[in-house]
Backbone as a chain_set.jsonl record, in Angstrom:
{"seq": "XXXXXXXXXXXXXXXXXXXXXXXXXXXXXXXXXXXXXXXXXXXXXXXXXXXXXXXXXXXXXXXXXXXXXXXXXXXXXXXXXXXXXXXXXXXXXXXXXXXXXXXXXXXXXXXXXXXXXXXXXXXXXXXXXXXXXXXXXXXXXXXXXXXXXXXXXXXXXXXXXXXXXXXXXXXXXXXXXXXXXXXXXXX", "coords": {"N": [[0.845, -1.196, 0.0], [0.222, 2.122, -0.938], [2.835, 5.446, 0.552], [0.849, 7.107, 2.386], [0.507, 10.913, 2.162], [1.913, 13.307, 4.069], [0.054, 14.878, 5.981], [-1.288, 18.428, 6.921], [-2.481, 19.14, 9.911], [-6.229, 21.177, 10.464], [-8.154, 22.468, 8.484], [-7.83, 21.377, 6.17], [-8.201, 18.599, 5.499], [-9.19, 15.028, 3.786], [-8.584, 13.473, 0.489], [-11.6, 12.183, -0.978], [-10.839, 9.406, -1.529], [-8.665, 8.815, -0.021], [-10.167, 9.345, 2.048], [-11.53, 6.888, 2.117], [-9.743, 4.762, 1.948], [-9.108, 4.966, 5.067], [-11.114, 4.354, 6.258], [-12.045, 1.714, 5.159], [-9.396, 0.582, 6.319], [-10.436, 1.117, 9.819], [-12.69, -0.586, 9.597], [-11.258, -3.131, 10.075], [-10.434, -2.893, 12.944], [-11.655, -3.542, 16.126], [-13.336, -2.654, 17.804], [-15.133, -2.087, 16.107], [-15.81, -3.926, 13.874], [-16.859, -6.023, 16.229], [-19.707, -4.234, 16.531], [-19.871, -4.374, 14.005], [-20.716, -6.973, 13.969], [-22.762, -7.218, 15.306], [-24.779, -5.411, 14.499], [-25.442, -7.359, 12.187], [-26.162, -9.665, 13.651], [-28.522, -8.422, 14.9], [-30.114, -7.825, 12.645], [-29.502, -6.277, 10.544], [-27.737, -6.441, 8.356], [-24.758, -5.313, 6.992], [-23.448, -3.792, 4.192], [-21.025, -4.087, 1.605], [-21.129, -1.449, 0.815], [-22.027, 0.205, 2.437], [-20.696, 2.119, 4.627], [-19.567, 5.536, 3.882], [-17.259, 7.713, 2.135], [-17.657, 11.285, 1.411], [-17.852, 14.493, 0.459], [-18.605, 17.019, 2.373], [-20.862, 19.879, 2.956], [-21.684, 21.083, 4.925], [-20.414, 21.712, 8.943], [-20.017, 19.277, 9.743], [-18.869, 16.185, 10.986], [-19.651, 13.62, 10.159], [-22.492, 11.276, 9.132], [-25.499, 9.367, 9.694], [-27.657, 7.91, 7.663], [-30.762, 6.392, 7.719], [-31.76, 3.845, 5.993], [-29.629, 4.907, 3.904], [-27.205, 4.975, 5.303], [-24.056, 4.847, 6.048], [-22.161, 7.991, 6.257], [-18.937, 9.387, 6.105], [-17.374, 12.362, 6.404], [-15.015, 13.439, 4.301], [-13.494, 15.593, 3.674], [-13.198, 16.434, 6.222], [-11.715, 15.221, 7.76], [-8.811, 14.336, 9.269], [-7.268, 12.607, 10.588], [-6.508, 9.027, 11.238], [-7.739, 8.109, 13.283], [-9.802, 9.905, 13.856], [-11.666, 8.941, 11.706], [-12.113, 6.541, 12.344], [-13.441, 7.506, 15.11], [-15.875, 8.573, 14.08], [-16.795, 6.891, 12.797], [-17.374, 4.564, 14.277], [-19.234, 5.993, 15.993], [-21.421, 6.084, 13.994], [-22.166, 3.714, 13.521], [-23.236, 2.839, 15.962], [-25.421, 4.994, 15.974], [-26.62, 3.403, 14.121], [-27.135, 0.813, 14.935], [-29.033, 1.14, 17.209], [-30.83, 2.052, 15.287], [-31.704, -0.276, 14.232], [-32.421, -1.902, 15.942], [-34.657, -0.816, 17.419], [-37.557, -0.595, 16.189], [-39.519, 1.374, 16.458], [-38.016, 3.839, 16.169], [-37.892, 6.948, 15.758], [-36.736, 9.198, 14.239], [-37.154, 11.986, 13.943], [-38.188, 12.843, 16.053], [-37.512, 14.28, 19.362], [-36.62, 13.228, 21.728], [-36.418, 10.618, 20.915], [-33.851, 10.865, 19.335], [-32.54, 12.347, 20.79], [-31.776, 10.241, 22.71], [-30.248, 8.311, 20.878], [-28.122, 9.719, 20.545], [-26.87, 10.176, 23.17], [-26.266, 7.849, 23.77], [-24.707, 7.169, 21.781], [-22.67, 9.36, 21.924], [-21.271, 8.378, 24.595], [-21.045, 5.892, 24.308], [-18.972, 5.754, 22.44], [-16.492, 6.828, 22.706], [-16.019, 9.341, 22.028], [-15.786, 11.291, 23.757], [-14.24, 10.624, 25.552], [-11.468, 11.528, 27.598], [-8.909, 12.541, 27.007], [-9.124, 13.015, 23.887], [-10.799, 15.332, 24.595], [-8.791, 16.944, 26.226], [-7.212, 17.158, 23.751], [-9.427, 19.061, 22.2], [-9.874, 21.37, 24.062], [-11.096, 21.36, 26.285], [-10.429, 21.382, 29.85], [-11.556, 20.05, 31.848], [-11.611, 17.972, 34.422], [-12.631, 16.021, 36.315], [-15.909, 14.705, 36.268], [-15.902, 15.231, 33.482], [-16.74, 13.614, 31.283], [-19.089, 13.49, 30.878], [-20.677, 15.879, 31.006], [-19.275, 16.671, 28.233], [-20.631, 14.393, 26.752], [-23.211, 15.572, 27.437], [-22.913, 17.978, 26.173], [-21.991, 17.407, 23.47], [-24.393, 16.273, 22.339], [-26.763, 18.348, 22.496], [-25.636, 19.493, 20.425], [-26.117, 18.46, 18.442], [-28.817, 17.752, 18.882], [-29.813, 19.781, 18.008], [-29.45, 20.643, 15.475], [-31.762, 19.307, 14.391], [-34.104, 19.734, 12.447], [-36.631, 19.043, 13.396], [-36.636, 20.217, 16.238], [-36.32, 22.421, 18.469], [-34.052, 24.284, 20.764], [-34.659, 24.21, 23.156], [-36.833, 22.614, 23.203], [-34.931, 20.55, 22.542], [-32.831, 20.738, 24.926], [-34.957, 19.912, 26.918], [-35.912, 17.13, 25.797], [-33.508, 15.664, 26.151], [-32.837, 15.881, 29.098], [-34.788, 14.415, 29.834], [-34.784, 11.941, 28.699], [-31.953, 10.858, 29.694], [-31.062, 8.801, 32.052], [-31.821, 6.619, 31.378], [-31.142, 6.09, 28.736], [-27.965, 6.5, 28.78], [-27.135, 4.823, 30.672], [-27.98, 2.538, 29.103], [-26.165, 0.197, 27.608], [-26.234, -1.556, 25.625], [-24.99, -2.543, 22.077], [-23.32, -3.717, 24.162], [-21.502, -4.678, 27.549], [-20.616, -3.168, 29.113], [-20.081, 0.3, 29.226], [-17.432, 0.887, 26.933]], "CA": [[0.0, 0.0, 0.0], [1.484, 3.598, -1.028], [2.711, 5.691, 2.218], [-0.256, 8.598, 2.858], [1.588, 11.958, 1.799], [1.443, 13.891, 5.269], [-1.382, 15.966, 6.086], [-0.989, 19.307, 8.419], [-4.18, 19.523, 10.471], [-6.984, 22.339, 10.229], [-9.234, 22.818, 7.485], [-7.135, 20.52, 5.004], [-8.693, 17.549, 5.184], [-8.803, 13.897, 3.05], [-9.731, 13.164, 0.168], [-12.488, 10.743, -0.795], [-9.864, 8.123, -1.793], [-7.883, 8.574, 0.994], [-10.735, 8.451, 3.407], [-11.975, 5.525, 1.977], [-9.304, 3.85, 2.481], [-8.825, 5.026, 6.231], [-12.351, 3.18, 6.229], [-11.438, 0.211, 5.053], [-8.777, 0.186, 7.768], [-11.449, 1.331, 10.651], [-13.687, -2.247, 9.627], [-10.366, -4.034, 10.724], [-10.455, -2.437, 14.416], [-12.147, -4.96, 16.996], [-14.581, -2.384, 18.014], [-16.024, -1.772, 14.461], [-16.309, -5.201, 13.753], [-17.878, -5.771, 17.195], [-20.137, -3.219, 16.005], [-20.714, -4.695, 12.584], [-21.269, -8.083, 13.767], [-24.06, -7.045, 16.245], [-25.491, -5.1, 13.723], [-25.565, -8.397, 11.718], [-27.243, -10.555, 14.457], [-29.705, -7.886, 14.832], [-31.045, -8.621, 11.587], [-29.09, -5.341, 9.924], [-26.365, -6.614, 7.046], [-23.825, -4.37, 6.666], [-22.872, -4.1, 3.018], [-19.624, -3.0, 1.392], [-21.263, 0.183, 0.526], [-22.834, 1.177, 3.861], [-20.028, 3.357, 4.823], [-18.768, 6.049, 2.455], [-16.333, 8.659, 2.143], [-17.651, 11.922, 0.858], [-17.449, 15.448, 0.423], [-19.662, 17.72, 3.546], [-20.478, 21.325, 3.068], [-21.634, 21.307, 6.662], [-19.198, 21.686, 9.705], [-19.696, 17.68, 10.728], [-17.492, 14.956, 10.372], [-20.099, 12.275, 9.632], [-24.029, 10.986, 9.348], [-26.0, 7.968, 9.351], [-28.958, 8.509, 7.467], [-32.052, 5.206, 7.89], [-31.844, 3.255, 4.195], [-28.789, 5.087, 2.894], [-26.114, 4.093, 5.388], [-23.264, 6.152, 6.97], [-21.199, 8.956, 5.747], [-17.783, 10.231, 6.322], [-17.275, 13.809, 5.637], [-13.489, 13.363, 4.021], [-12.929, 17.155, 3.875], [-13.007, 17.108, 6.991], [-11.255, 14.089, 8.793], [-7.444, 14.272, 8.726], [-5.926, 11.508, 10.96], [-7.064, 7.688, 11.177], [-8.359, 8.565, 14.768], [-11.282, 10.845, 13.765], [-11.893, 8.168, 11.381], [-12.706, 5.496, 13.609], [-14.852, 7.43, 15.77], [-16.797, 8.625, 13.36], [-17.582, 5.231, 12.58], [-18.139, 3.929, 15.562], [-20.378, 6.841, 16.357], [-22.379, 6.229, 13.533], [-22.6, 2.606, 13.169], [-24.13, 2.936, 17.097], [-26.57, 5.172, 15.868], [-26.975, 2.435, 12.889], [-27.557, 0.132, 16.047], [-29.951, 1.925, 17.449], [-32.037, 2.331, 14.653], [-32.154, -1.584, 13.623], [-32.648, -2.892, 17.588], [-35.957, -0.051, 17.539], [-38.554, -0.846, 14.856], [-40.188, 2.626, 16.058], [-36.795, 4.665, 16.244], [-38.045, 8.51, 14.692], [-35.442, 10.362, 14.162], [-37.679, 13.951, 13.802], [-38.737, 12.841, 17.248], [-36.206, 14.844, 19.787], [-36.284, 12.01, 23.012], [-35.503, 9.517, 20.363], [-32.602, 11.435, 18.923], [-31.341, 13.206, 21.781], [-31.155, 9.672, 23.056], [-29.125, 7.675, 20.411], [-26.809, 10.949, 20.547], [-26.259, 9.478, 24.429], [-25.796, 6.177, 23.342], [-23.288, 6.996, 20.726], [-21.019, 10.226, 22.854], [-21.236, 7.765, 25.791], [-20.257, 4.665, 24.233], [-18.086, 5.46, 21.23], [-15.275, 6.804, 23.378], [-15.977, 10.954, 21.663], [-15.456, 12.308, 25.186], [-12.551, 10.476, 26.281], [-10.54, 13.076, 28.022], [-7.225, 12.841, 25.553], [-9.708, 13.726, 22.989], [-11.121, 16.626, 25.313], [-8.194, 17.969, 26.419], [-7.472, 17.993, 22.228], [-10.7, 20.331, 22.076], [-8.809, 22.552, 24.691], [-11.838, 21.27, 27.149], [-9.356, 20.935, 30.428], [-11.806, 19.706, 33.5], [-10.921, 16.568, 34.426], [-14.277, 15.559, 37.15], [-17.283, 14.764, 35.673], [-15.86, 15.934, 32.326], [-17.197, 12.73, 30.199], [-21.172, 13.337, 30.816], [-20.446, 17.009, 30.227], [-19.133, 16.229, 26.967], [-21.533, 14.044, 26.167], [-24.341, 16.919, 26.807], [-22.718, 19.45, 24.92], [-22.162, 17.128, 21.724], [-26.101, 15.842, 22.468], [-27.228, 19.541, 22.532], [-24.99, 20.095, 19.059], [-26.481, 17.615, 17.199], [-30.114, 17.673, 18.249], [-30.318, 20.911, 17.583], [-29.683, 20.562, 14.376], [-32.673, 18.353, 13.764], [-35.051, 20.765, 12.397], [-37.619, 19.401, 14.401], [-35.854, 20.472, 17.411], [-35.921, 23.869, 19.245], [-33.191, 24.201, 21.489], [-35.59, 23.749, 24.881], [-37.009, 20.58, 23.512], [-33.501, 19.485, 22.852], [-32.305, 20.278, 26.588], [-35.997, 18.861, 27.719], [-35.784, 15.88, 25.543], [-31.969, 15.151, 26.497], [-32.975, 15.447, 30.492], [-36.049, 13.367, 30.217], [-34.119, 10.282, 28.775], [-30.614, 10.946, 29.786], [-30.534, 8.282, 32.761], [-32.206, 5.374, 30.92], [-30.089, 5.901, 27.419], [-27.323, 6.552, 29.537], [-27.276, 3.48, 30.951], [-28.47, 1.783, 28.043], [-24.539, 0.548, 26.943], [-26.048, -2.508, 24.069], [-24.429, -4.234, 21.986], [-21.679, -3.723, 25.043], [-21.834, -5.173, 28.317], [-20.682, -1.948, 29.259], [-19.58, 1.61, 27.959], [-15.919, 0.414, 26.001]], "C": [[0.884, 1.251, 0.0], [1.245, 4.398, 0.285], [1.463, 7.276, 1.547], [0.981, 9.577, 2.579], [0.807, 12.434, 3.678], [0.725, 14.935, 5.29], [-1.235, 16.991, 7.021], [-2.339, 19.354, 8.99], [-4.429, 20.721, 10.345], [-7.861, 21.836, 9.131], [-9.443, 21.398, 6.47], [-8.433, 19.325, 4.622], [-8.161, 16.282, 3.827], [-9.451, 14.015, 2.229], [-10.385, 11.901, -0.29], [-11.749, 9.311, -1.053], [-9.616, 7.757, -0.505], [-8.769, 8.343, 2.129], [-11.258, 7.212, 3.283], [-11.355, 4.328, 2.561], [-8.778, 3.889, 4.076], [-10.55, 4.361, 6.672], [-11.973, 1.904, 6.56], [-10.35, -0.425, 6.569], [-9.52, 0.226, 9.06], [-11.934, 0.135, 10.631], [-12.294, -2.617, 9.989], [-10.192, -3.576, 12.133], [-11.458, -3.233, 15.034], [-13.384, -4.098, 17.331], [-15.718, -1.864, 16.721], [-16.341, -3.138, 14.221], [-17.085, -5.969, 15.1], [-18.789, -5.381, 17.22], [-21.139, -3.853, 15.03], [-21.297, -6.05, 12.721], [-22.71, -7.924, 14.669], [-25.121, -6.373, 15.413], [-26.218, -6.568, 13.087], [-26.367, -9.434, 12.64], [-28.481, -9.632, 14.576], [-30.373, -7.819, 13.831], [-30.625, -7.182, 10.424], [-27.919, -5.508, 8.992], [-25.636, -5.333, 7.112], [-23.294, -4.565, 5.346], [-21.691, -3.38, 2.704], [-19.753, -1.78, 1.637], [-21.645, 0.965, 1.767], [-21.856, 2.402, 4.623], [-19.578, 3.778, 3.679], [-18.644, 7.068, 2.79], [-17.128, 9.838, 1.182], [-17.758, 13.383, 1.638], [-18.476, 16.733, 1.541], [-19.342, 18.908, 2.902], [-20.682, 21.681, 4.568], [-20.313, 21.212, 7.55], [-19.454, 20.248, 10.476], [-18.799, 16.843, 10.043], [-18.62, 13.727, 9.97], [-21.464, 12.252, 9.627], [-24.208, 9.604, 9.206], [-27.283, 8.297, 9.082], [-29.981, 6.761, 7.018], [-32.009, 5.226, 6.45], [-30.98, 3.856, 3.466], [-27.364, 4.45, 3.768], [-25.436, 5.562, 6.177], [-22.258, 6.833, 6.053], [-20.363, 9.611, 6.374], [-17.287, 11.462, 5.68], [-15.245, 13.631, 5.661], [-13.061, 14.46, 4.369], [-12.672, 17.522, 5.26], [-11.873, 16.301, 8.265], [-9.438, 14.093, 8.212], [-6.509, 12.974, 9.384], [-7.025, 10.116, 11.19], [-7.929, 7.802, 12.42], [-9.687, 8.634, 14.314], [-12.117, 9.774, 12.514], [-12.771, 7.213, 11.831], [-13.511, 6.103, 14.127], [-15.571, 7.949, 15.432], [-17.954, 7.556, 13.04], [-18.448, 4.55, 13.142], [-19.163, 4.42, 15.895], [-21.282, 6.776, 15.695], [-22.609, 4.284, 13.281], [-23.375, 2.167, 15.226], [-25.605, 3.688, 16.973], [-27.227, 4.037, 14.71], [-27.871, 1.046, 13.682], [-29.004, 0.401, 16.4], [-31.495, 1.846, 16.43], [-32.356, 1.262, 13.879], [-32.456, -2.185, 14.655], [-34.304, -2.311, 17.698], [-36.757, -0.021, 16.527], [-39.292, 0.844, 15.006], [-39.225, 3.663, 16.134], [-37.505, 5.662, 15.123], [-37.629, 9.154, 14.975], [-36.106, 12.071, 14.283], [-38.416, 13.963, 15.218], [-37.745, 13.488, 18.586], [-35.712, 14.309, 20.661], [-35.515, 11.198, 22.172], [-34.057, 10.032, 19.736], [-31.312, 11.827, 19.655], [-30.936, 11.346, 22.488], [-30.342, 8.451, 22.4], [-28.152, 8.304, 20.777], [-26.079, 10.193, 21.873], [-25.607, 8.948, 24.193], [-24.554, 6.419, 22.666], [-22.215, 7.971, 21.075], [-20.693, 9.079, 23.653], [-20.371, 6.418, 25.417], [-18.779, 4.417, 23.259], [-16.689, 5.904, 21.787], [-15.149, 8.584, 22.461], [-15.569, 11.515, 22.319], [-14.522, 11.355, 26.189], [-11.613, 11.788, 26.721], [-9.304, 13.727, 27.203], [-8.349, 13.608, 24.618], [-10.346, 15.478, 23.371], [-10.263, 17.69, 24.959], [-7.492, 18.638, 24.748], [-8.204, 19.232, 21.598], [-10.725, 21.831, 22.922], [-10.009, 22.718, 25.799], [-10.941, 20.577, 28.376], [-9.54, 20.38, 31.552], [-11.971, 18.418, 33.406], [-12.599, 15.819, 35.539], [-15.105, 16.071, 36.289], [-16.914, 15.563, 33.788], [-16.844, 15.468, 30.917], [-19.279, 13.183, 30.039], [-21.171, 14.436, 30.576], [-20.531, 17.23, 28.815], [-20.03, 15.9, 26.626], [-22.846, 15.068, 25.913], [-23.977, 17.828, 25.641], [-23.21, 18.626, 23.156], [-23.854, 16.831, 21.163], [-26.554, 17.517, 21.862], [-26.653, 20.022, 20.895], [-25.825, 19.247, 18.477], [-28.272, 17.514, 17.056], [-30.589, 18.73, 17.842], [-30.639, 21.723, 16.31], [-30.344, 20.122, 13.395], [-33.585, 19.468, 14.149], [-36.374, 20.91, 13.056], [-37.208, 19.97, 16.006], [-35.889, 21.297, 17.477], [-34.647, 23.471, 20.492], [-33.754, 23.574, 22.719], [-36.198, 22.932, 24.062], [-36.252, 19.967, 23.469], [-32.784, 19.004, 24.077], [-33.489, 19.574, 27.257], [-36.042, 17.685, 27.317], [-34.581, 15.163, 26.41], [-32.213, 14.681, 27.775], [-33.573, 14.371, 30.663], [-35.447, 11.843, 29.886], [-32.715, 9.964, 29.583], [-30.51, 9.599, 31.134], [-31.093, 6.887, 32.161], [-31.41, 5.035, 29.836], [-28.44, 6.018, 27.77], [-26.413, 5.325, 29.99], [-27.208, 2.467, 30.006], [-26.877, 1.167, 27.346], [-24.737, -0.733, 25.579], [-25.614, -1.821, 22.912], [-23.455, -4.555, 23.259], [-21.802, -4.195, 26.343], [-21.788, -4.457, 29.426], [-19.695, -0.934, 28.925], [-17.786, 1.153, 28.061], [-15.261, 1.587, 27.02]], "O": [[1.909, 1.443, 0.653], [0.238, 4.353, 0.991], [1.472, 8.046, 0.587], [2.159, 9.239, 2.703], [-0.23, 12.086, 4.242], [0.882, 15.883, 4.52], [-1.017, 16.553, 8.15], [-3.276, 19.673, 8.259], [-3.532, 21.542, 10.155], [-8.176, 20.647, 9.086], [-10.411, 20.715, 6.136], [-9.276, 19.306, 3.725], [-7.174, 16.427, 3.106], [-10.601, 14.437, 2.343], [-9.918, 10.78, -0.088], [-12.248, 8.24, -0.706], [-10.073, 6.786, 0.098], [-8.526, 7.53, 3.021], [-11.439, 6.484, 4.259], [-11.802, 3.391, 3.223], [-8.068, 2.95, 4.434], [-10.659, 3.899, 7.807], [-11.708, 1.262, 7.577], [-10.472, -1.335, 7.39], [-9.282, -0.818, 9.668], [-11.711, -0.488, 11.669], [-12.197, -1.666, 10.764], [-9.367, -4.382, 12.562], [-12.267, -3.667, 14.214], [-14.478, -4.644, 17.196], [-16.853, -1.388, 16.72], [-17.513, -3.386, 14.502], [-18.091, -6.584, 14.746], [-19.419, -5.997, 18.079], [-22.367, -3.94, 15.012], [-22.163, -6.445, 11.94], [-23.639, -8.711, 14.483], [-26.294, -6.709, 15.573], [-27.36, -6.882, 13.423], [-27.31, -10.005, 12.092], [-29.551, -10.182, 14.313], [-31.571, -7.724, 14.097], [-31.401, -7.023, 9.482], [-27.124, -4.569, 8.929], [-26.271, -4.303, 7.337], [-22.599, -5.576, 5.242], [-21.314, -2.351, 3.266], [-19.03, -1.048, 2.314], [-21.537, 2.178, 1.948], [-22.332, 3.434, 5.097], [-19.247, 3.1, 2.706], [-19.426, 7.645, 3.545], [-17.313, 9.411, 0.042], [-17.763, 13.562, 2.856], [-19.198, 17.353, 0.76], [-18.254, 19.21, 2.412], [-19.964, 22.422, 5.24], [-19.275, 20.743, 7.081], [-19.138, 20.102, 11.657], [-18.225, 16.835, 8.954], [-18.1, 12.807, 9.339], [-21.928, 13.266, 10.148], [-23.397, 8.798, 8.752], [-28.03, 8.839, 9.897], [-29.709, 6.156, 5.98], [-32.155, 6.227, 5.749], [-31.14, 3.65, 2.263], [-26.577, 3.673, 3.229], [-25.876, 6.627, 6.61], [-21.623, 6.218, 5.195], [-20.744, 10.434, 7.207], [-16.846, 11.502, 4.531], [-14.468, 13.682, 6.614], [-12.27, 14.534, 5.309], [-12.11, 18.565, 5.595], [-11.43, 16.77, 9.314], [-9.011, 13.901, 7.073], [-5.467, 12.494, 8.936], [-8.241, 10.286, 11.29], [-9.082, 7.414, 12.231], [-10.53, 7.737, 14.337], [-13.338, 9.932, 12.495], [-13.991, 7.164, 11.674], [-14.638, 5.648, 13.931], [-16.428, 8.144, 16.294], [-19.179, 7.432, 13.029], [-19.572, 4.103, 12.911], [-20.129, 3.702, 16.153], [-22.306, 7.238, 16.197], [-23.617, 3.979, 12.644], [-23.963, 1.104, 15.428], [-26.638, 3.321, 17.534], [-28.452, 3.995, 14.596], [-28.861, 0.457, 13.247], [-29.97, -0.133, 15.855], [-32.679, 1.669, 16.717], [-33.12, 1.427, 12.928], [-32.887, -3.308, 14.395], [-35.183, -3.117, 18.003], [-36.485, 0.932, 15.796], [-39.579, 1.496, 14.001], [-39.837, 4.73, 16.18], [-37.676, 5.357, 13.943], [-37.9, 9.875, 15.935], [-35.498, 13.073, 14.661], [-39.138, 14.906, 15.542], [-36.892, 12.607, 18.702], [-34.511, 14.506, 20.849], [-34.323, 10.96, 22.366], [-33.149, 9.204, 19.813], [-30.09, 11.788, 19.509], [-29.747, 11.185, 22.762], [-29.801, 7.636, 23.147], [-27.225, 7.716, 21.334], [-24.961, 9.689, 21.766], [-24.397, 9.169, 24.244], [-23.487, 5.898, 22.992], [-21.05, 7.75, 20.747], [-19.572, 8.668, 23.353], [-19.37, 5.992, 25.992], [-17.934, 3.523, 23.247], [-15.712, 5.327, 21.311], [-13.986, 8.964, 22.318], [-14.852, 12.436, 21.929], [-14.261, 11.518, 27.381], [-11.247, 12.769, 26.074], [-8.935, 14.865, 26.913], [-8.385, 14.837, 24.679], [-10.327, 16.473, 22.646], [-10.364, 18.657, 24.204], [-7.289, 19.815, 24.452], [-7.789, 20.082, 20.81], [-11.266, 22.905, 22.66], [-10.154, 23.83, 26.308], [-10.625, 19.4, 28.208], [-8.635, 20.09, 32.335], [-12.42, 17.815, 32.432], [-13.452, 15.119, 34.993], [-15.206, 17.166, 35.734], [-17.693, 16.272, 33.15], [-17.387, 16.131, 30.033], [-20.211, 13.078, 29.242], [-21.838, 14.526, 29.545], [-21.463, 17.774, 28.223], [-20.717, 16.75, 26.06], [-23.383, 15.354, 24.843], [-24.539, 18.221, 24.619], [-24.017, 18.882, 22.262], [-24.365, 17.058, 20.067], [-26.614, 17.662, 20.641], [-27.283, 20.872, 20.268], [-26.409, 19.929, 17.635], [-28.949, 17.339, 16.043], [-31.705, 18.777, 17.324], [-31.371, 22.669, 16.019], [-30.127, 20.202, 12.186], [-33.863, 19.992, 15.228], [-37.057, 21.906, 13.293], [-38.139, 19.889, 16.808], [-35.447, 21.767, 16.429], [-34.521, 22.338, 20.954], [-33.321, 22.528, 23.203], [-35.819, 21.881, 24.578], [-36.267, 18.876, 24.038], [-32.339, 17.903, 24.402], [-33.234, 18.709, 28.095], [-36.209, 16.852, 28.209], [-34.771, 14.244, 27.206], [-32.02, 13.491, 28.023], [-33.199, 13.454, 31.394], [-35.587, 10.844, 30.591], [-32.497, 8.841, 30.039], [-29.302, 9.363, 31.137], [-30.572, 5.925, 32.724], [-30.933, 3.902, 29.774], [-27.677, 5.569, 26.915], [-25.26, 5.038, 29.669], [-26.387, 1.557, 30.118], [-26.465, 1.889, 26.438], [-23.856, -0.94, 24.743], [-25.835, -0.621, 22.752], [-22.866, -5.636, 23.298], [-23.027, -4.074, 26.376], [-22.435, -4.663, 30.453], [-18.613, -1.218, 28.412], [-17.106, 1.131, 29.088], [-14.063, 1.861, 26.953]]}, "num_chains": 1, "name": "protein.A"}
């Protein structure tokens, strides 16, 4: 395999080749395939195509959108890292929404609480990664985290006002929380 030319972080980003194939490497990591095989007993195939590398105008690194699969925003992912937990993060919400036959996403409980599920379990708010984000409190930092990124993401679901996002988020937050399947508990 040819070596990766080196990348400076910021803006730069990969492109769709190159994240593809930082993909490809991601499915060989124990918790992606962990991941993909639970998907798979839950009655959810994972096909080649289900992840894919492309181009975001938005400021996220990834989606999983119900019947198309998950997306990696290349432009925006520069090291194998952000890679992976992209992945992970979205093949939990991929979880999620093949374990729940009524999982509705424009619903803001059900959203705000995959979001849980997937800061909480995918390892997003690990503290190394934190203190990366130049977030430096060390107690209680991880459930923090997890709100904030919760609060970023449902807010962006147009059914969502901000106060149903923080009222949704509260109202589930100790049951989804908790909630750590496929895992026996949070990785």
């Amino acid at each position: 395999m040819a070596q990766q030319p080196a990348h400076t972080y910021g803006a730069s980003g990969r492109t769709i080749e190159e994240c593809q194939d930082m993909i490809r490497r991601s499915l060989r990591t124990p918790i992606v395939k962990f991941l993909k095989e639970h998907l798979e007993k839950a009655g959810c195939g994972v096909g080649d195509n289900f992840i894919k590398a492309v181009n975001c105008d938005k400021k996220i690194s990834g989606g999983y959108v119900r019947g198309e699969g998950i997306m990696v925003c290349s432009n925006h992912m520069n090291i194998q890292d952000e890679v992976n937990q992209v992945v992970i993060h979205e093949l939990i919400h991929a979880y999620d929404d093949c374990r729940a036959a009524n999982l509705d996403w424009s619903n803001c409980a059900h959203h705000a609480c995959s979001e849980i599920r997937a800061g909480h379990l995918s390892g997003d708010c690990h503290y190394k990664r934190e203190l990366l984000r130049g977030y430096m409190k060390i107690r209680g930092h991880e459930q923090e985290c997890v709100r904030r990124r919760v609060m970023k993401s449902v807010i962006a679901n147009p059914y969502c006002s901000e106060a149903a996002a923080k009222d949704a988020m509260e109202a589930v937050w100790d049951v989804c929380y908790n909630d750590t399947k496929p895992f026996d508990r949070a990785p």
